[in-house]
C-alpha positions in Angstrom: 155.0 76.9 123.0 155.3 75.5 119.8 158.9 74.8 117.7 159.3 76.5 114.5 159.7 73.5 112.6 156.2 72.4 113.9 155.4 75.6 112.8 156.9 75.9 109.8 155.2 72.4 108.3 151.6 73.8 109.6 152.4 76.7 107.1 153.4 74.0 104.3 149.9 72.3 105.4 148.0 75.5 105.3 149.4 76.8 101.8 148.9 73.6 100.3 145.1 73.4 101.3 144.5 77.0 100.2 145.8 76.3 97.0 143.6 73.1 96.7 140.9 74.7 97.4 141.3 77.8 94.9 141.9 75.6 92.5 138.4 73.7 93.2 136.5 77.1 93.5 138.4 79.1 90.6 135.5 77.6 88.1 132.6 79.1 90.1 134.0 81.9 92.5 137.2 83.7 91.2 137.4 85.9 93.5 137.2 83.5 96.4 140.2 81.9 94.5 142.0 84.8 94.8 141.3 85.7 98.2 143.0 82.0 99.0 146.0 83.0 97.1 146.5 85.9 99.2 146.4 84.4 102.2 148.7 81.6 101.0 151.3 84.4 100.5 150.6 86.4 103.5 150.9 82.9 105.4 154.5 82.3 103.5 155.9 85.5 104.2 154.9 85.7 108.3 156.4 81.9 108.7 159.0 82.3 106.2 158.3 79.6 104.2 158.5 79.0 100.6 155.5 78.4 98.3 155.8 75.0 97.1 157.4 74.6 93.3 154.1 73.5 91.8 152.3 76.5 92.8 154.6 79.3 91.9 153.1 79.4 88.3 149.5 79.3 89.5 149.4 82.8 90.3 150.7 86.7 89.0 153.3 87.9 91.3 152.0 91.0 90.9 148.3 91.4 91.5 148.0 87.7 93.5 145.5 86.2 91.2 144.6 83.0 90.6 145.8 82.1 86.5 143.2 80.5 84.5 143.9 79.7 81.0 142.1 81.5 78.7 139.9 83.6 81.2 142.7 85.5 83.6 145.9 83.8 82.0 147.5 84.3 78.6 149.9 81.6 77.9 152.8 81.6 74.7 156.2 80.2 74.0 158.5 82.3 71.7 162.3 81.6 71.3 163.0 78.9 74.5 160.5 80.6 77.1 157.1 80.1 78.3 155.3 83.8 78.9 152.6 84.0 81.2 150.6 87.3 80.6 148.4 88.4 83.5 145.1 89.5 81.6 143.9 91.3 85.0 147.1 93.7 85.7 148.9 93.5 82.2 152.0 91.5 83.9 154.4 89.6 81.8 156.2 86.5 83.4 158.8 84.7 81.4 159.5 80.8 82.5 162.7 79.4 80.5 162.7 75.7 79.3 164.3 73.6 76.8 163.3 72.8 73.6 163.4 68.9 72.9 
């Protein structure tokens, strides 16, 4: 039987390699791309484990695709916030940050 730390950590290691990978693939097969962002989540919510930071932008909340700039991703600032716009399900994700 294994430990659910050693389990938890194969998670991390699994999430981190799908993401990898869709983010190698995303230029030729987007779909693929987002097939490995559902599974990332699926993994994450059966192990209980968080998404790393870095990857939480990378895809819509909503519809689990994988953001492109420009080809599935519309990206603006206005008044102190980054706004992602999900050109696939018409989703509107508001980041805040600070002007300089």
């Amino acid at each position: 039987m294994v430990s659910k730390k050693t389990q938890k950590n194969i998670a991390k290691e699994h999430i981190e390699a799908l993401f990898k990978e869709a983010k190698k693939i995303s230029k030729s097969n987007h779909s693929l791309a987002d097939r490995y962002v559902t599974l990332a989540r699926k993994i994450s919510a059966k192990c209980k484990v968080r998404i790393p930071k870095k990857y939480k932008k990378l895809f819509c909340k909503k519809c689990c695709k994988y953001l492109i700039p420009g080809k599935t991703l519309r990206a603006r600032t206005k008044k102190g916030k980054l706004i992602y716009y999900c050109l696939n399900c018409k989703h509107i994700t508001r980041y805040p940050f600070k002007k300089i």
